[in-house]
C-alpha positions in Angstrom: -19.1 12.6 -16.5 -19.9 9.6 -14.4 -20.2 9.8 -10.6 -16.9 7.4 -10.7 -14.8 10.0 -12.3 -16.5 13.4 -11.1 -15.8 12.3 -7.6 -12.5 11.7 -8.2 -12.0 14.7 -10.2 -12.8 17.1 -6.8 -11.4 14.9 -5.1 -7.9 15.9 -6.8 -8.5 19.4 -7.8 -9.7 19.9 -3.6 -6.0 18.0 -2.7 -3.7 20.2 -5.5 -5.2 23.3 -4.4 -4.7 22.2 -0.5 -1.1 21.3 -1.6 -0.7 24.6 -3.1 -2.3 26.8 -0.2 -0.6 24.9 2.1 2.8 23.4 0.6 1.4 20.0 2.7 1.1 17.3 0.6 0.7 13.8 1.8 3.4 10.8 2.0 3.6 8.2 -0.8 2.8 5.1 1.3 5.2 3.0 -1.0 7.9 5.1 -0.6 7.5 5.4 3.6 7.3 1.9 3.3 10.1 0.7 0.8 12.0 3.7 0.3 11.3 3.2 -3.2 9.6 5.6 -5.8 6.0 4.2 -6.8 5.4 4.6 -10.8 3.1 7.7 -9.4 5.5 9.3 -7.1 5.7 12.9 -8.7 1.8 13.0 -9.7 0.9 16.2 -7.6 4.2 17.9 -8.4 3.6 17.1 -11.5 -0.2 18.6 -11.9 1.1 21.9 -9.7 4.3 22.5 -12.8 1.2 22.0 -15.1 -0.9 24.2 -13.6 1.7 26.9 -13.2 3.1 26.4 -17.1 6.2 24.5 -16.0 6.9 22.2 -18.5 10.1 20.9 -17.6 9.1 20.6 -14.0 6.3 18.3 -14.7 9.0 16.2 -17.0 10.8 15.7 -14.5 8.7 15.1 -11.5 6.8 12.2 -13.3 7.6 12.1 -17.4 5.4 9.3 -18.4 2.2 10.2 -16.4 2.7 13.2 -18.2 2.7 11.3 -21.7 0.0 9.3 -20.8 -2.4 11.6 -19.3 -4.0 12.1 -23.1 -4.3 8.6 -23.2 -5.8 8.1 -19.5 -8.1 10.6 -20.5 -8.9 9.0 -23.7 -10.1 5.9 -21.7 -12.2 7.5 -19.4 -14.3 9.1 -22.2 -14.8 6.2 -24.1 -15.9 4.3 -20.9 -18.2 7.2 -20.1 -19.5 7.3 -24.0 -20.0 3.6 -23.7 -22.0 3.3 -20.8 -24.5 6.5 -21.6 -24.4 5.1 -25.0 -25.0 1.4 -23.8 -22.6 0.5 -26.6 -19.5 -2.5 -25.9 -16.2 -0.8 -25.3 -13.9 -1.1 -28.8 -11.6 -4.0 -29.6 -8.9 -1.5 -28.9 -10.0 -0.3 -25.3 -8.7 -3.0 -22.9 -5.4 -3.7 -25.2 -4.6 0.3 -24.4 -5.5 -0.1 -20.6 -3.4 -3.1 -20.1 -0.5 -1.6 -22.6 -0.3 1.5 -20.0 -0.5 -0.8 -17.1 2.5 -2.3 -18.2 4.3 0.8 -18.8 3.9 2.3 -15.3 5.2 -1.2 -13.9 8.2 -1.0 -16.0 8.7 2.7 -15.4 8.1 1.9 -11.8 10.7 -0.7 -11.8 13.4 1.3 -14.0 12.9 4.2 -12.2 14.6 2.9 -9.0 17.6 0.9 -10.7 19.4 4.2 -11.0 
C-alpha cells in the first residue's frame, strides 16, 4: 500500500485504539461549529462497534460509511493497482468516487432535517 494510504491507515488504527484506551475522542469541528452532524460524524464509534462485533451499533452511529466502506476500499485498491501497474484508472473509477461523494452530501444533509 502506498505511503498515502499506509500513513493514514496508522494514523487511524493509533487514534481508535487511543479512543478505546482512553474513552477521549476528539470534537467534530462541524458540529462545535454548526451544531450540526457532518456526513462523518459517527466514524470512530462506528469502527470501535466493528471492532468489538457490534453490528447494530455501528448501524446506528454512521449506517452509510458502514455500506460504503467495501466500496471506499474498493477505490483505494484500484488506485494503488493502477499506479504500481502504471495502468489508467477504469471508465468506472471516477463515476463511483463522485456517486459516493454525492451520497455522503445527501446523507449529510438528510441527516440533520430530522
Amino acid at each position: 500500500m502506498g505511503m498515502k494510504y499506509g500513513g493514514l491507515g496508522i494514523a487511524a488504527f493509533l487514534y481508535v485504539g487511543f479512543t478505546e484506551w482512553t474513552g477521549l475522542s476528539l470534537a467534530c469541528p462541524f458540529r462545535w461549529l454548526t451544531g450540526l452532524q457532518c456526513p462523518g460524524c459517527g466514524a470512530t464509534r462506528m469502527v470501535t462497534a466493528l471492532l468489538h462485533g457490534r453490528w447494530e451499533a455501528a448501524w446506528q452511529a454512521n449506517p452509510l460509511l458502514l455500506l460504503a466502506m467495501p466500496w471506499i476500499l474498493l477505490l483505494v485498491g484500484v488506485e494503488e493497482y493502477c499506479r504500481y501497474q502504471q495502468c489508467p484508472e477504469p471508465r468506472w473509477f471516477h463515476v463511483l468516487g463522485w456517486l459516493l461523494v454525492a451520497a455522503f452530501l445527501l446523507f449529510g444533509f438528510g441527516r440533520n432535517l430530522c
